[in-house]
C-alpha positions, 0 to 999 in steps of 0.5 A: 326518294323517287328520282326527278325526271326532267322534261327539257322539251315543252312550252309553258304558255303564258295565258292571263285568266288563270283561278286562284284556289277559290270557290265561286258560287252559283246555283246548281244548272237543271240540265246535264248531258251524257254526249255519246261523242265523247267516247271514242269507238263506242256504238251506243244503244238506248235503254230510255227513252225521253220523259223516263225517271232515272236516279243517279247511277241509272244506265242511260245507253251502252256500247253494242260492241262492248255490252258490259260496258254502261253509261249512266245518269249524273244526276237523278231526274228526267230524260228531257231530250234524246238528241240525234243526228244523221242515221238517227246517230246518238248526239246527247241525253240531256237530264233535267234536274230540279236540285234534289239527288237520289241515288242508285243503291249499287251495294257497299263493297269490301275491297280486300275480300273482292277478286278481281272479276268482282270488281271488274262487275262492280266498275261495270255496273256502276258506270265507272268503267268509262272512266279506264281508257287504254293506250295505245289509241286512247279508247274506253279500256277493253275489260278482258284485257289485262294491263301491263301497269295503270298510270295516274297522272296528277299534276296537269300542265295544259294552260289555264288547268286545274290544280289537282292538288287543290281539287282533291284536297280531303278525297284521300280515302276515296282515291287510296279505295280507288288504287285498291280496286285497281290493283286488283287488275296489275301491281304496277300503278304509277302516279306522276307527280309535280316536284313544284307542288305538295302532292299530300294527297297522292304521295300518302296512298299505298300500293303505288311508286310515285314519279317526280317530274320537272318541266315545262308542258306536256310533263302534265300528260300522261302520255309523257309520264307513260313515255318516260317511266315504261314506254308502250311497245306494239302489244302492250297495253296500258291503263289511265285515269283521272284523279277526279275520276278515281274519287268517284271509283273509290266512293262507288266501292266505299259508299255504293254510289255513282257521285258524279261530283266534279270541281272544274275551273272556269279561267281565260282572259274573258272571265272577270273573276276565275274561279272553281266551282263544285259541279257534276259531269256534263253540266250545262255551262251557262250558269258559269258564264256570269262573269263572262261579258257575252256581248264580244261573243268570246270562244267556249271551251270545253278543256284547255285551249290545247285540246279542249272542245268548242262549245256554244253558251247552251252547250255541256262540260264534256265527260273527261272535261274539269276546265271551262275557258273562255277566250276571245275570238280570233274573227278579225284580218290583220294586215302585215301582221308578220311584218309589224314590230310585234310589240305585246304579241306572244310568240315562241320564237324571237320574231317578236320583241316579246321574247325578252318577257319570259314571265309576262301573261298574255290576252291570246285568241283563236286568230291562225295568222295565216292559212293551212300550206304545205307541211314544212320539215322545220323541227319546231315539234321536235322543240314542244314533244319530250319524246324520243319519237319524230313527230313531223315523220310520223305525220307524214306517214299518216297523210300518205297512209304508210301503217308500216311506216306509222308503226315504226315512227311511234304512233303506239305511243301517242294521242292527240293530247301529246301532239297538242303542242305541235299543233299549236306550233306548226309553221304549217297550220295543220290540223295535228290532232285531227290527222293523228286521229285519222291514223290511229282509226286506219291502224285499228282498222288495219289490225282488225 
């Protein structure tokens, strides 16, 4: 029986707009992108160009840095646009797709008798291999290198998110294909898992150890789970993946295709019915915002409220993204707003009567209540990030630019999702997950 490891420290916000487990229905969006912004690091090149004929599967662009590294279509199709920026920087593919999905034929796969390296070709060549990101730092795993254990996080305990449970109910034999193939890469897989839910489909698979956790937000990310189970040491390196991205690894392996299917959740306050839908990686939102009454022009997210992309009605779902939340504006001044009773207002100290309705789900919008000031030592991040690291130090090692300092404060050991919270607490309004950023790009600069 694995031990409970309890999170005492977090903050579960209470949102209105969470889905049931149900199935909304709507035809299949004809446009899907692949955002070469979504992956942190990488220098893509091209290998189509608008109005080429690609399959599902068929690579789009890889890394310069990294060529073995691909990006390929979801869907089978045209390249109707090529999206580029400053320094003709890639920005988007977009593929058009009129319903009907052809695949690559990537070889079926016989695990047991695969080494290592031909697995690592396989994921290559398949356009799996984005799916692997490596602590520290939170970049596409590098596919020399050789992890010292592979963590799975598969409870998500962000506001409004997915139930993986539900998501990957009847994917058993893809995500067991998946822990196989990995294992070729280290005899450490650890899969974190919520006491509060059944967990069927994770607890059966073979060739892992399984971690019970307890408490609030962030014990869903991975980061933490990492933090608790084998902490990352300068050096070390460790691998994640998604359970949704491991059913698309294990049905390369079983089936010899790249099935971009994704389940994603629609939910907020500005959705009438929240729901789930069976889509595909970078698919066009619009068709999901039905239920959405566009005229108060709410906020589009791309993920959670936390750490998830703002994106327009037009715009895409995001690689690593299986939540689309719809919020109100926060577009409005409200005068003595800290002076007022506060009655209805959510807040995560006792300024407001509201603390005594601990249960009570509540309308939030992007409004700041104030503007950015001067870093204040008020140990409120200490409250939201179950680590034994200090956060508001490490913050401020990074605006002055102190590697050494950044070093020594844990900066090995955390990305922008588990400083999310600190963000959202901060008296000061700052931009955490921006300035941790920042000092994770000076540091790989620094060690070259």
């Amino acid at each position: 029986m694995a031990e409970v490891i309890n999170i005492k420290r977090g903050l579960d916000i209470k949102q209105k707009g969470r889905a049931e487990n149900i199935f909304g229905q709507i035809g299949h969006p004809e446009h899907y992108s692949i955002k070469p912004t979504d992956f942190k690091g990488i220098n893509p090149k091209m290998v189509v160009k608008e109005g080429d004929s690609v399959l599902a599967g068929s690579v789009l662009f890889y890394d310069k840095n990294q060529p073995d590294i691909k990006f390929v279509s979801p869907v089978s199709g045209v390249i109707q646009s090529i999206i580029r920026g400053e320094r003709r920087k890639i920005l988007n593919v977009v593929v058009s797709n009129k319903g009907e999905n052809n695949y690559e034929d990537l070889g079926v796969s016989d695990i047991a008798t695969m080494t290592r390296d031909q697995v690592k070709e396989k994921m290559l060549q398949g356009g799996v291999w984005p799916f692997i990101r490596q602590r520290p730092f939170d970049l596409i795993a590098n596919p020399t290198s050789t992890p010292k254990a592979i963590f799975i996080s598969a409870f998500d305990s962000a506001p409004l998110a997915p139930d993986n449970d539900f998501v990957v109910n009847g994917q058993e034999k893809y995500l067991q294909a998946a822990v196989d193939a990995l294992s070729k890469f280290s005899n450490k897989i650890h899969i974190g898992i919520n006491t509060e839910s059944a967990s069927k489909p994770y607890t059966q698979i073979k060739g892992v150890e399984i971690h019970k956790f307890r408490g609030p937000h962030p014990a869903g990310n991975v980061g933490i789970q990492i933090h608790h189970i084998d902490p990352i040491n300068k050096g070390d390196i460790v691998w994640v993946i998604q359970p949704q991205d491991m059913v698309i690894l294990g049905k390369l392996m079983l089936e010899g295709i790249f099935d971009a299917t994704r389940i994603m959740v629609v939910a907020g306050s500005e959705v009438s019915k929240p729901a789930y839908y069976r889509t595909k990686i970078g698919s066009a939102v619009l068709p999901y915002l039905h239920d959405v009454d566009m005229s108060k022009t709410p906020r589009i997210i791309s993920g959670n409220v936390l750490t998830g992309e703002q994106i327009d009605s037009n715009g895409y779902l995001g690689y690593y993204s299986t939540q689309l939340t719809i919020v109100p504006e926060g577009n409005y001044h409200e005068f003595l707003g800290w002076a007022t009773p506060g009655f209805g207002k959510y807040s995560i100290s006792r300024s407001f009567f509201t603390w005594l309705c601990s249960k009570k789900e509540y309308v939030l919008d992007t409004n700041m209540h104030g503007g950015e000031r001067a870093i204040v030592m008020s140990g409120e991040y200490d409250k939201v990030l179950p680590m034994d690291i200090l956060p508001e130090f490490l913050i401020k090692a990074i605006l002055v630019d102190d590697i050494d300092k950044m070093e020594q404060l844990g900066i090995y050991e955390v990305v922008e999702e588990d400083l999310a919270l600190c963000e959202f607490v901060c008296t000061s309004k700052l931009d955490v997950q921006q300035i941790l950023r920042k000092g994770i790009n000076n540091l790989i600069q620094e060690l070259g």
